[in-house]
N, C-alpha and C positions, 0 to 999 in steps of 0.2 A: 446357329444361335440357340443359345438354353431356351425352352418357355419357361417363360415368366407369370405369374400371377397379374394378368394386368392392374388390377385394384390392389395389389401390395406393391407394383411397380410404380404404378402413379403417386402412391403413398410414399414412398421411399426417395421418391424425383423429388415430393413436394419440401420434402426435410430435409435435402440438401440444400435446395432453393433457398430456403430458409435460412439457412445458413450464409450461404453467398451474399442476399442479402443484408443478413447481419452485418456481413464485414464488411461491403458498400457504405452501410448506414454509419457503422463508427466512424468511417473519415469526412461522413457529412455531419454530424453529429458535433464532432471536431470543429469544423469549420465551425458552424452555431457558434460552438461556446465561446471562439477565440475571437470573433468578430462580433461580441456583443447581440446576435440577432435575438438569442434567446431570454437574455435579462430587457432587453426595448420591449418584446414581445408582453415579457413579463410585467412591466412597468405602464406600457402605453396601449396593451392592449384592449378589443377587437382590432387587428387592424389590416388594412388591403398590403400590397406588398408597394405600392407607391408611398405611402406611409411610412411602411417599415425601413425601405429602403432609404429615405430621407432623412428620418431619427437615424440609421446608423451612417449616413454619407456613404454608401453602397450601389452599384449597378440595379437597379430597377430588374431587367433582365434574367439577371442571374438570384437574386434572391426571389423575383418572383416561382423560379422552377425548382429553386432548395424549398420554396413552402409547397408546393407542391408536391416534392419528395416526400417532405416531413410528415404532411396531413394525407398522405398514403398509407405512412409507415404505422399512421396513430401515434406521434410523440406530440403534435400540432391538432389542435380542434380548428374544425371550417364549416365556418356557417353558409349555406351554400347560398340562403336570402341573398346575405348583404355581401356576399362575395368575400369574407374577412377572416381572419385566422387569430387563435386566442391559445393560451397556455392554459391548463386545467389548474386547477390547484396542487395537482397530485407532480403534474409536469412543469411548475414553479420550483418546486422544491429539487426533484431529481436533475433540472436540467437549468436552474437561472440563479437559483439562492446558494451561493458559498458557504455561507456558513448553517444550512439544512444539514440534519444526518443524515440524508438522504441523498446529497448531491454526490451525484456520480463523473461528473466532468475530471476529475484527476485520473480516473479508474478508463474512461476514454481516450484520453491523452496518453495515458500509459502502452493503450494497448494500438494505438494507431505507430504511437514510436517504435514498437517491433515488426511492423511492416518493412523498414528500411534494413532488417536483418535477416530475414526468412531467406533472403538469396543464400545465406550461410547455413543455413540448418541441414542440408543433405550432406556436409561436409563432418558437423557435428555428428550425423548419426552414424556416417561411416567409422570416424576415427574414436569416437565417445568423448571428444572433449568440446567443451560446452563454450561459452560466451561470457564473460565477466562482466559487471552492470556497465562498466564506462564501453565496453564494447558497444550497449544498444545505445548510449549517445545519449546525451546533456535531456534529451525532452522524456527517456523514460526515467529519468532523475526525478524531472521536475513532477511527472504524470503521478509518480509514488506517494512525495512529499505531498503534492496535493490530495492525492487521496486517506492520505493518515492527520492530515492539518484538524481538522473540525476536534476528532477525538483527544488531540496531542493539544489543540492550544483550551477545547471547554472542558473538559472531564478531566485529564491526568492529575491534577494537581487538587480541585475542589472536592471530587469524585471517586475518584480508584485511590490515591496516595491515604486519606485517613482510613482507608481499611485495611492497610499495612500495618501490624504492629509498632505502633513507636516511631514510626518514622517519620511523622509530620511534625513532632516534638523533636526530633532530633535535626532536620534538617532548618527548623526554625533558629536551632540553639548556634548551626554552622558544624556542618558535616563535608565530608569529603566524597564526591559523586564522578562516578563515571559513567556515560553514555555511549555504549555500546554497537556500534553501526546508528550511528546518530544522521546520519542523512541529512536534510536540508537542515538539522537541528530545530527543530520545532519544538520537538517537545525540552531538550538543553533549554531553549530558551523561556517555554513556558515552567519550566521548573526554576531557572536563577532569578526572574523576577518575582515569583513570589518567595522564594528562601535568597535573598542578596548576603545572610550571617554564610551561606554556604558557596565552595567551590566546585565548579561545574568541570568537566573533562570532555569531550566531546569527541572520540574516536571511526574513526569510517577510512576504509582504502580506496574510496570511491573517490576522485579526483574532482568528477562533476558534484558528485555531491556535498563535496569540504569547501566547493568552490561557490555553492550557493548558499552552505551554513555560514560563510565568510561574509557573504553579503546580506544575509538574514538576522546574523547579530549583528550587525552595524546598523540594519536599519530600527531594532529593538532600542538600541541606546543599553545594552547590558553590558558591563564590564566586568563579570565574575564568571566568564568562561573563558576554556583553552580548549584549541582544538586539536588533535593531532590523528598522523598516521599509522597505526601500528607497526606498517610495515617497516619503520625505523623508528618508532618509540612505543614500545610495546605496551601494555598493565604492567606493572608494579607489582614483583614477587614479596612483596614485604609486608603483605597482610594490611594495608595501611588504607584501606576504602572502605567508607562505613555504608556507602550504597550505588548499587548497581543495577544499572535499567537496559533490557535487551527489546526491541520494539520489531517483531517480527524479523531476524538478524540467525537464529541458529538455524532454521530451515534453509537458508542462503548461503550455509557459510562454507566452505571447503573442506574444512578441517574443523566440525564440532566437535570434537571430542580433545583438540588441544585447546578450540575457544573456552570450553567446559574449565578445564584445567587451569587457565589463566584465570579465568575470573575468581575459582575459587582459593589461586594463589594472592591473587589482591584483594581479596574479602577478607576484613576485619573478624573475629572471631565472633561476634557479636552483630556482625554487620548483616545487609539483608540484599538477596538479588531478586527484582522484580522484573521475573521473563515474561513477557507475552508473545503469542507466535499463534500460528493459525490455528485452529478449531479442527480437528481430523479423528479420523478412528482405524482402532490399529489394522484393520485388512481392509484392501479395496474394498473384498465383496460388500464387509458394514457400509463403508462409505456409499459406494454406489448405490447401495439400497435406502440409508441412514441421511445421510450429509447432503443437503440440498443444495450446498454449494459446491459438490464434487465436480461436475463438469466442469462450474469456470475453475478451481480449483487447479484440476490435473492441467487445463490450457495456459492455464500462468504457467505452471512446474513446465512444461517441454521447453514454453517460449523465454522465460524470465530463471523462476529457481533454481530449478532443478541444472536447469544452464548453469547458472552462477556457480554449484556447490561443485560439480564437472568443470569449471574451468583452469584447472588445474590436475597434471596429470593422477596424480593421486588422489582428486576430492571424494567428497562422498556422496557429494547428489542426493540429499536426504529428500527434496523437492519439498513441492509446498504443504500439503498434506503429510511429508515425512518425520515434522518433531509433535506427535501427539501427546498427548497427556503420559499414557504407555510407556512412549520412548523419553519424555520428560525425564520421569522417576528413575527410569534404570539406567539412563548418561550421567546423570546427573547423582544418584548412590555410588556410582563405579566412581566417579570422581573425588569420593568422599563427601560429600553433601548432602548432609543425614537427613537434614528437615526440609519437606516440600510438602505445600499449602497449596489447595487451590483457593484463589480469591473471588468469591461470587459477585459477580460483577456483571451486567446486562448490557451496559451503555457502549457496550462495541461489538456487533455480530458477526462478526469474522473473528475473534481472536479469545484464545482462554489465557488467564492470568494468573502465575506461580508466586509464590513469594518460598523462594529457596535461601537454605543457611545452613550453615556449616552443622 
């Protein structure tokens, strides 16, 4: 056996630990949020896990040793007095309040749903083809949509849309919009209810995900959207879109550089496409050093994007960090799309915002 440094060995054991743990904690985590324990906690708390257990109709048993996990882990305050367990204010928002910018329970959900796929990933790295979203199955659907909900139904329309040139006056007056990898349609729908003079379009190859946009405008009550599949009804070569919204979709997508092309075939001459996609810098080494989100970054790209843009023998696996600002401009000039804006915007920490035109 090598010598080892015992105090960088124990150091090194502890960071994996950590880790392990980490990914214990998400599927208990998980559990929390899907079983109401964390919004009761929220609502009714201090409280013993007899308590808790009875607000949520729960095994006494088993939630008493999930609070126990929790007030290990520090997501759970425990007062050891009164034997009781309490949400901070900090862990109300990230773990019980939906509509917090903070809540995290989508971003949970998501990454618990790739668990039931990892058995595939040594297959993926031998052969380099990747995993298509409906591949990881209906719940990292849902895991996404709820992690993009908060931004997509309070900001997009009040918030980010009048700092587009013209566009909130155009789409007031009844404009023609497409929604580009529209996923559970959230944001479709938070755009046709406040512009109903405008026609909504709502695009995604994602089967689970047309399948819950299907069920999310019905329960809206809008009727000025259509959905469809590209893969048999594609964008419209005819120049005939006055606006185009990409919502974290060319990082994903197989083929950016033909997505690129279509949309700026259906963009009106005058018309305007509003990308947003993740926040990145053009070489690891920045990021690694730069982007505090690199780690979980790169761990989405192996398990989710960077899959996705790979799932196809030709994709291009741009991954999640792959459409930077950098690469924005120069896919996006090759394509002929002269004018690209960046939009100063704060109200979303993951994602920078273009407003690209012909």
């Amino acid at each position: 056996m090598t010598n080892h440094n015992p105090e960088a060995l124990q150091a090194f054991t502890g960071k994996v630990s950590n880790s392990v743990t980490g990914g214990l904690n998400c599927a208990l985590t998980m559990i929390g949020d899907q079983l109401g324990l964390y919004r009761s906690l929220a609502e009714n708390g201090p409280m013993q896990s007899k308590g808790l257990a009875e607000a949520t109709h729960l095994s006494e048993r088993w939630v008493r040793e999930w609070l126990y996990q929790q007030a290990c882990i520090g997501q759970i305050e425990y007062d050891e007095t009164a034997d009781s367990f309490f949400l901070s204010e900090e862990g109300k928002a990230v773990l019980a309040q939906e509509d917090h910018p903070a809540y995290m329970g989508g971003m949970i959900q998501s990454v618990v749903a790739m668990f039931d796929t990892v058995e595939h990933l040594p297959e993926c790295f031998r052969s380099g083809l990747g995993q298509s979203f409906d591949d990881k199955g209906e719940g990292c659907a849902c895991g996404i949509e709820r992690m993009s909900r908060k931004f997509q139904t309070d900001y997009l329309v009040p918030a980010l849309l009048p700092r587009i040139d013209g566009i909130t006056e155009r789409l007031t007056a009844g404009a023609s919009v497409a929604d580009v990898g529209c996923g559970g349609a959230t944001s479709t729908i938070a755009m046709a209810k406040a512009f109903p003079a405008s026609k909504f379009i709502g695009y995604d190859i994602s089967l689970h995900a047309l399948e819950r946009a299907r069920a999310n405008i019905a329960a809206a009550g809008v009727s000025n959207i259509k959905l469809l599949n590209p893969a048999f009804d594609p964008l419209p070569e005819d120049s005939s879109i006055d606006f185009i919204t990409t919502f974290d979709v060319v990082h994903d997508s197989t083929h950016p550089r033909q997505l690129i092309d279509a949309i700026k075939n259906s963009l009106k001459r005058d018309g305007s496409w509003l990308c947003a996609d993740v926040k990145g810098l053009p070489t690891f080494a920045e990021n690694r050093r730069d982007n505090p989100m690199a780690t979980l970054a790169y761990s989405f790209s192996v398990l989710v994007c960077m899959s996705a843009g790979l799932s196809t023998p030709d994709g291009a696996g741009l991954g999640t960090l792959g459409f930077h600002e950098q690469k924005a401009r120069e896919m996006t000039a090759a394509a002929g799309l002269s004018s690209f804006n960046v939009i100063p915007f704060d109200g979303d920490v993951f994602n920078a915002f273009y407003d690209i035109r012909h």
